[in-house]
N, C-alpha and C positions, 0 to 999 in steps of 0.2 A: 196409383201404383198397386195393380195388384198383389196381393201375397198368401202365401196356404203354410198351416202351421201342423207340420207333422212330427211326433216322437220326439216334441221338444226343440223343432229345428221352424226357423221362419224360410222360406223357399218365395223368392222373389226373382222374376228377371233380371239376365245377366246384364242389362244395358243401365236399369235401375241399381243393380250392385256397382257398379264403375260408376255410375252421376252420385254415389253415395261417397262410394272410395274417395275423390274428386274432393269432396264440399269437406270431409274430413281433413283430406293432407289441406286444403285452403287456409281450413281453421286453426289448423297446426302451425305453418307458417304463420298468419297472423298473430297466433299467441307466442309464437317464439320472438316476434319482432315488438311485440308489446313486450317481450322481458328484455330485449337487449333494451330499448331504447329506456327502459326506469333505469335498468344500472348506472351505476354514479363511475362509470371506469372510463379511463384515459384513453382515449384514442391517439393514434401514432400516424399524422398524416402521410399520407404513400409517396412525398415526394423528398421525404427523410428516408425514408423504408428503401430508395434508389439510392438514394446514398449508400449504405449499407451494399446493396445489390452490385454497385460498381464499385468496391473496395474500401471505401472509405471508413475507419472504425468505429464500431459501435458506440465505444465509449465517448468520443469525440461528438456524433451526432445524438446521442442523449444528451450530453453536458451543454451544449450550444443549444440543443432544444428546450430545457430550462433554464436558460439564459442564465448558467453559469460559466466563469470563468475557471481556467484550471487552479489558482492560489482560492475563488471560493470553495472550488472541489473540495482541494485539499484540507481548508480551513472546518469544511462541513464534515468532511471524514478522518483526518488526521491522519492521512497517509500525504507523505511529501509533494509538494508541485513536480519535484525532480520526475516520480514515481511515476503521476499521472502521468506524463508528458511520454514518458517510455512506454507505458501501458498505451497513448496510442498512438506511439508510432511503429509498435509491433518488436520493441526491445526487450521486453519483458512483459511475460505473461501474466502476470501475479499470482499470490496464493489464494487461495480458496476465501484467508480470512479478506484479504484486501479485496475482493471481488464483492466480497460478501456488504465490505461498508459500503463501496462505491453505490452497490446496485441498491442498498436501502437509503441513499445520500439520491440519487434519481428517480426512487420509484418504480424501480423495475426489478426483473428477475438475473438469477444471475446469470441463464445461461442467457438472454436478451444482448448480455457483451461479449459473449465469446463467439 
């Protein structure tokens, strides 16, 4: 690889600067995929993620996705079965606070149910 060092600048072939560029974004992907895969986070397999995509509630496909039932819901968060059950069948929205237990009661965010 030839190269000439003038005024503080390295001056190298354009073909050599691209096979550089190149080995760089590589090594960048690779280090971005060594950090997803250490993280310890939850992945949501994509054929719940359809469920959602075809209508079906969030809260309904989190709650069934930790293999809770709605009286454990409620038991784990202390908002009503009555409540959940409304929440997802689209009766009621909830407030911000009842959003707020549910989605720390699954592990998720809150906008993840809306």
């Amino acid at each position: 690889m030839p190269y000439a060092i003038e005024n503080g600048f390295v001056k190298i072939p354009q073909k050599d600067f691209e096979a550089l560029m190149e080995r760089l974004e590589d090594a960048r992907d690779r280090q971005a995929l060594d950090d997803a895969l250490r993280k310890k986070e939850d992945y949501f397999p994509g054929h719940l993620a359809r469920r959602m995509v075809n209508g079906e509630s969030p809260l309904r496909v989190f709650r069934t996705y930790r293999g809770l039932t709605q009286q454990a819901l409620a038991d784990a968060t202390g908002v009503s079965k009555t409540t959940i059950s409304e929440l997802e069948t689209g009766r009621k929205t909830g407030s911000v606070k009842t959003l707020a237990r549910i989605a720390r009661a699954l592990n998720v965010d809150i906008d993840d149910l809306i």
